[in-house]
PASEBA-1860 file (N, C-alpha, C; in nm, 3 decimals):
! residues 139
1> XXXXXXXX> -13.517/18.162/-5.820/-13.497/18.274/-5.910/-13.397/18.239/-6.021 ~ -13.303/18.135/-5.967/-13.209/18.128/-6.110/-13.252/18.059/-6.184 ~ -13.356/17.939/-6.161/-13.442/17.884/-6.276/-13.484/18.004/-6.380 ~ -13.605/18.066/-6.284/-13.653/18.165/-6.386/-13.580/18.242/-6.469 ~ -13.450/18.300/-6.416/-13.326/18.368/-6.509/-13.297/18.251/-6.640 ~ -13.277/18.130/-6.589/-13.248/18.039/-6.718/-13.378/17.992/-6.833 ~ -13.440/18.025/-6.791/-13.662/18.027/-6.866/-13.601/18.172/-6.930 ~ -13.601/18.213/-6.833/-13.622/18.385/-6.937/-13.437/18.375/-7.022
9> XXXXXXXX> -13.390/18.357/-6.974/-13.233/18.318/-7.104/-13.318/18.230/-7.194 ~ -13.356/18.168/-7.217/-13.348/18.019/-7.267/-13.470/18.082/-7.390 ~ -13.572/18.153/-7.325/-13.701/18.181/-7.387/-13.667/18.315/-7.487 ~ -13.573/18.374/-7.462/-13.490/18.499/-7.544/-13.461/18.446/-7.635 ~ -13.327/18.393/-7.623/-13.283/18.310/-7.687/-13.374/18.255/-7.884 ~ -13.466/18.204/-7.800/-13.578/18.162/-7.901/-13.671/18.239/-7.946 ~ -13.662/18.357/-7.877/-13.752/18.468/-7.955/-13.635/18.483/-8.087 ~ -13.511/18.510/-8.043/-13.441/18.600/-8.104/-13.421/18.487/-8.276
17> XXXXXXXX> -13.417/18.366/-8.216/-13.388/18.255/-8.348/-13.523/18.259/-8.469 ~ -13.620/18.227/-8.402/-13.779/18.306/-8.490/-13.732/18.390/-8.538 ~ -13.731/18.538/-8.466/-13.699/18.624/-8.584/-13.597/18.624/-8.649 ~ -13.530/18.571/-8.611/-13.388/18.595/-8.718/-13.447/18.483/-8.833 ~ -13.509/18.386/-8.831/-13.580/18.309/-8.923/-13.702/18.355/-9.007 ~ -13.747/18.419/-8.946/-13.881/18.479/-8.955/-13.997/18.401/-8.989 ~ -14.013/18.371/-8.866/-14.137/18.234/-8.835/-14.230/18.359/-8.711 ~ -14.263/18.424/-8.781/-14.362/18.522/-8.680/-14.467/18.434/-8.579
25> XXXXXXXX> -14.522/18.312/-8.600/-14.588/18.221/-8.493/-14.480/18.226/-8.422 ~ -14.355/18.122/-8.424/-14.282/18.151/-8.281/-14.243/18.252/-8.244 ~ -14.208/18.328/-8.325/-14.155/18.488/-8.238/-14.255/18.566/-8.136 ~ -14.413/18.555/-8.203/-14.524/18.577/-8.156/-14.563/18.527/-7.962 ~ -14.507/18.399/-7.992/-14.542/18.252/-7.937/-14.408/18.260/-7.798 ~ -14.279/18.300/-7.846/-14.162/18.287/-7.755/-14.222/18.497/-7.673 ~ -14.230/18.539/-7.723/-14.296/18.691/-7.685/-14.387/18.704/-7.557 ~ -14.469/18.612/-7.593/-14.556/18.573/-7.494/-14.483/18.517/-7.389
33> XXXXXXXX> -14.439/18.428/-7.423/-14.350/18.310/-7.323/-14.300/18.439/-7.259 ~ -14.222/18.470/-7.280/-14.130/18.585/-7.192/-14.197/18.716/-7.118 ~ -14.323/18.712/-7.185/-14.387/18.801/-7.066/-14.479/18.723/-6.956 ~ -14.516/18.636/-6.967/-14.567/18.583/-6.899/-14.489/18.550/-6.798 ~ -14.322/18.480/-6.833/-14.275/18.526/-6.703/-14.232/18.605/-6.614 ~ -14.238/18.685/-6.727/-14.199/18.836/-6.650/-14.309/18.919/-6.535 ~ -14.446/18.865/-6.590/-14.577/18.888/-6.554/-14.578/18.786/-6.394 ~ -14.544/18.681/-6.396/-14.539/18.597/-6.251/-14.440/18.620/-6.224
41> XXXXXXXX> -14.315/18.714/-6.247/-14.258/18.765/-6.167/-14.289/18.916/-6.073 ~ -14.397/18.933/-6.124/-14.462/19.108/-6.094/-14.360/19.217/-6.192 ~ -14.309/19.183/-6.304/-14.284/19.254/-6.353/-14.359/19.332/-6.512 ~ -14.385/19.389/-6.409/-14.531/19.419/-6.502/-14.513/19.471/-6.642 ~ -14.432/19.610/-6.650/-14.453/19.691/-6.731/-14.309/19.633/-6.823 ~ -14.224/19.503/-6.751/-14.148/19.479/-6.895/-14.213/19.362/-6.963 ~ -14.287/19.283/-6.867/-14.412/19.190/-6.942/-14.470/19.243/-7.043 ~ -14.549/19.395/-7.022/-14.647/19.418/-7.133/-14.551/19.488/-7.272
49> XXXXXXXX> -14.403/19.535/-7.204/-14.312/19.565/-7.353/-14.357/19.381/-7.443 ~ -14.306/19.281/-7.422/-14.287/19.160/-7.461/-14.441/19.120/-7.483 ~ -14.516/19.141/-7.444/-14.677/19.136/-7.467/-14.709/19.186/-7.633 ~ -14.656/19.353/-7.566/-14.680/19.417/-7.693/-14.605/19.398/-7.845 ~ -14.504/19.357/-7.821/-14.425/19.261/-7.944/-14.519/19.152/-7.971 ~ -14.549/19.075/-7.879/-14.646/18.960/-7.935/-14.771/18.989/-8.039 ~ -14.813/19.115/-7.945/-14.972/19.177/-8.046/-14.938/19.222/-8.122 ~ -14.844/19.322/-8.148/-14.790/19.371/-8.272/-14.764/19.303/-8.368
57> XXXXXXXX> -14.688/19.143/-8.376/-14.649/19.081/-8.440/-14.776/18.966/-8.494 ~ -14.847/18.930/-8.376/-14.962/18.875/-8.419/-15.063/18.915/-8.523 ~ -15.099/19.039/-8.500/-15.164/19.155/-8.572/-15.135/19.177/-8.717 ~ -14.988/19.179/-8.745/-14.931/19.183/-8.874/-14.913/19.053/-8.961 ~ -14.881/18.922/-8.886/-14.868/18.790/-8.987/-14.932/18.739/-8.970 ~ -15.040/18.680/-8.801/-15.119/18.612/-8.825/-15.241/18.560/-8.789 ~ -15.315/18.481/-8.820/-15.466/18.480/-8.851/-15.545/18.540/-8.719 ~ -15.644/18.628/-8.709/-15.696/18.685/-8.590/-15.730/18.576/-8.477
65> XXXXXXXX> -15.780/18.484/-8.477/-15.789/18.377/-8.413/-15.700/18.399/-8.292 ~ -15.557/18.359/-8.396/-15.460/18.351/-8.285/-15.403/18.459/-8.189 ~ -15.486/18.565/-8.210/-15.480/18.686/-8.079/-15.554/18.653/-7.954 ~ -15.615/18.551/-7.919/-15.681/18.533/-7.814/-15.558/18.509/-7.677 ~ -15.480/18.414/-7.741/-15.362/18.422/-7.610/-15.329/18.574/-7.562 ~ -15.315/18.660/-7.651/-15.201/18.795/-7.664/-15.285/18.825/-7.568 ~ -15.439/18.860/-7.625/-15.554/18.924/-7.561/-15.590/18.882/-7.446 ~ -15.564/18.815/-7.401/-15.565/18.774/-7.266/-15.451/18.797/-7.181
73> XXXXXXXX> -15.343/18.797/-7.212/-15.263/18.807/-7.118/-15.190/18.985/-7.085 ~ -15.273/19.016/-7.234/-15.235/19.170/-7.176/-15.350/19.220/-7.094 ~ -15.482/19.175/-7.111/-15.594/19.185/-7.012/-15.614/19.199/-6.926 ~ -15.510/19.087/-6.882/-15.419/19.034/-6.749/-15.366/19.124/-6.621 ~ -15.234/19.141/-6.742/-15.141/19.237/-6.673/-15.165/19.354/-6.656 ~ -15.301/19.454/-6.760/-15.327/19.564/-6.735/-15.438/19.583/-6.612 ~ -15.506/19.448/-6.563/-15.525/19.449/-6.502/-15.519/19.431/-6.391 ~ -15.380/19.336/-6.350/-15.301/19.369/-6.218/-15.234/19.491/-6.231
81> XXXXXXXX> -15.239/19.588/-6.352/-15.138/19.714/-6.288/-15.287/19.817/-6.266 ~ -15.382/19.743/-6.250/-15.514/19.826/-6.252/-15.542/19.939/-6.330 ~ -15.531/19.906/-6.471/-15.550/19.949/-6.607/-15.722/19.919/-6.637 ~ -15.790/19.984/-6.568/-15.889/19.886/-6.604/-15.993/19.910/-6.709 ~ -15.973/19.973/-6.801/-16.031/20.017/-6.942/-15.962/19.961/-7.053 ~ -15.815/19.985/-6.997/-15.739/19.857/-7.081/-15.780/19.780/-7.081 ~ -15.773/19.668/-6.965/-15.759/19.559/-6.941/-15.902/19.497/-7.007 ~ -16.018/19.616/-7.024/-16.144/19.558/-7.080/-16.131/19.537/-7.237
89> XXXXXXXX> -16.072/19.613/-7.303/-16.036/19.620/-7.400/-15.987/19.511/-7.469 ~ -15.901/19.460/-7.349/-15.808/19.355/-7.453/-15.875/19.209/-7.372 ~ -15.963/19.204/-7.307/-16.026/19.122/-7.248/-16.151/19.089/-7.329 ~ -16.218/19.168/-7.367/-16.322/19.205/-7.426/-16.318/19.227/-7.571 ~ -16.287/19.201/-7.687/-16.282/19.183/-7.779/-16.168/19.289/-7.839 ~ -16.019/19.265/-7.867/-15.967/19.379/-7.875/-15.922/19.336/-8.022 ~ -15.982/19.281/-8.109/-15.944/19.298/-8.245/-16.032/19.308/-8.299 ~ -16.175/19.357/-8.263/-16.268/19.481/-8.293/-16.226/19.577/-8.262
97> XXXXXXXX> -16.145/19.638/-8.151/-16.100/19.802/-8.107/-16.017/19.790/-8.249 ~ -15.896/19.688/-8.271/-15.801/19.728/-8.337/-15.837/19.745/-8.475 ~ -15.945/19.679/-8.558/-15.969/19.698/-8.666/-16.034/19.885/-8.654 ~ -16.094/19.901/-8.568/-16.135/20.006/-8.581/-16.051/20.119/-8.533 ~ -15.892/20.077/-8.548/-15.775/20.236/-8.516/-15.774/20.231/-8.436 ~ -15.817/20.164/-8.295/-15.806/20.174/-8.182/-15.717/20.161/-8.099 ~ -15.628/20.204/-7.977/-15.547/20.158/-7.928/-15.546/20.191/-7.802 ~ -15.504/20.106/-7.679/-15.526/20.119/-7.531/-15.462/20.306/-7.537
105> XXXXXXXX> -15.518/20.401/-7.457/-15.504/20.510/-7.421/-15.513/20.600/-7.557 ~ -15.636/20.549/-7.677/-15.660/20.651/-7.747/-15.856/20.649/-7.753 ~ -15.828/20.512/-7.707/-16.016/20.470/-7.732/-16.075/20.551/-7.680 ~ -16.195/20.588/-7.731/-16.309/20.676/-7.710/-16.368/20.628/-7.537 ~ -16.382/20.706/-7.455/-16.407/20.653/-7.353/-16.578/20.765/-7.299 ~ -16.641/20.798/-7.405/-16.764/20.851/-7.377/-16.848/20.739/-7.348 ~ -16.960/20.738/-7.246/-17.070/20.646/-7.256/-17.130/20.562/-7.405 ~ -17.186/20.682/-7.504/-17.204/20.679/-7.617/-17.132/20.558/-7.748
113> XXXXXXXX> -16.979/20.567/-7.697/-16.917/20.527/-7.769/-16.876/20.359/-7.692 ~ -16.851/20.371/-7.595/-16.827/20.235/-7.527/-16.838/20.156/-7.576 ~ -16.763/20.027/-7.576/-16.810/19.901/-7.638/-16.888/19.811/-7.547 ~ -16.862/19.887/-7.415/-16.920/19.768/-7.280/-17.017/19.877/-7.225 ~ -17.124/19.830/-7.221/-17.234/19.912/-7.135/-17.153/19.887/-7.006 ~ -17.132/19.993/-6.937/-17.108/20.014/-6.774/-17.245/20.056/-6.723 ~ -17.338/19.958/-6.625/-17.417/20.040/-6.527/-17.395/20.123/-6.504 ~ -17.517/20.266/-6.495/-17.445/20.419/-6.432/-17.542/20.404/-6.237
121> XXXXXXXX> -17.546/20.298/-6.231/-17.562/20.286/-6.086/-17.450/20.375/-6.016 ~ -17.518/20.507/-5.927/-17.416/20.560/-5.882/-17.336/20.483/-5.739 ~ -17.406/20.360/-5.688/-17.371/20.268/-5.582/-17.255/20.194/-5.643 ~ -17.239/20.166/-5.734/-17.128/20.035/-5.818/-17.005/20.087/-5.789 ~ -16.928/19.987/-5.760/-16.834/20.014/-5.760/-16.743/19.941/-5.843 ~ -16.690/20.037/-5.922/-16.617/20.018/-6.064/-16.563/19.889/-6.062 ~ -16.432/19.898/-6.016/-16.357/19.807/-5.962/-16.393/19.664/-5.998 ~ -16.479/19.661/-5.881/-16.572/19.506/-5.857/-16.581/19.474/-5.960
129> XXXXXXXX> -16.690/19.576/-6.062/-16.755/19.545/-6.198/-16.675/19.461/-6.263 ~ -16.591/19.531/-6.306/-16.431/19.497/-6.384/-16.423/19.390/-6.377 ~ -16.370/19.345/-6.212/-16.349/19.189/-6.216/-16.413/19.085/-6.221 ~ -16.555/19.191/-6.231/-16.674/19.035/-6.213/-16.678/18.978/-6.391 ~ -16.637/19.093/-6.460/-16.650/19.088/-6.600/-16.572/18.994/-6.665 ~ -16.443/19.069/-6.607/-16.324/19.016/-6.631/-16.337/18.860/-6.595 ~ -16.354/18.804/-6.478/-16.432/18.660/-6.450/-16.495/18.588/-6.548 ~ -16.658/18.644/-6.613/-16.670/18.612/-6.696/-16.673/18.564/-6.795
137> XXX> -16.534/18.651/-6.866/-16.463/18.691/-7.010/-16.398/18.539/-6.975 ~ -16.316/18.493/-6.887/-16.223/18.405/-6.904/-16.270/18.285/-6.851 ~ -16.364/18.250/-6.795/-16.435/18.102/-6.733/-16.452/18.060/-6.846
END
């Protein structure tokens, strides 16, 4: 654990020098870093604060491309906190949601509107789906 305390010092640290520089790739880049460990620590919901600095910041300076890390790892974590509409979202193409105003807990969640056909098999069980998708998305 005191390693990880000196990763997560060490990885602050370097968020905080980016921005004070304003090199939005590393700030972007050290953001991540720090949730991710926060994320293999099971700390979930201060991972996705540091997540969400990453997307936010990605989103604003730079090239869409480079949201695929963000988008994955909030995918991730919303889906170990079993977020799982989130977690499709940002798994599943989430800078189409975002061009289109979208944001985890405002998206349209009618059949109609979906971006992911869900089987209406009344046997399925959600869940499963999710992760078989989620599988998928990241092989």
């Amino acid at each position: 654990m005191a390693r990880d305390d000196g990763q997560l010092g060490a990885a602050k640290r370097a968020y905080r020098n980016a921005a004070a520089e304003g090199n939005r790739q590393e700030q972007a880049r050290w953001a991540n870093v720090i949730g991710d460990i926060l994320k293999n620590r099971g700390e979930y919901v201060e991972a996705l604060k540091w997540l969400r600095i990453d997307y936010e910041v990605s989103v604003k300076h730079l090239p869409e491309k480079q949201l695929l890390p963000t988008c994955q790892s909030l995918g991730e974590v919303y889906l170990r906190l079993e977020y799982f509409k989130d977690a499709l979202i940002y798994q599943l193409g989430v800078s189409k949601v975002h061009t289109a105003g979208y944001f985890p807990g405002e998206f349209p969640v009618s059949d109609s509107q979906s971006p992911v056909a869900v089987p209406q098999d009344p046997g399925l069980d959600f869940k499963e789906y999710i992760y078989k998708i989620l599988y998928v998305a990241t092989a």
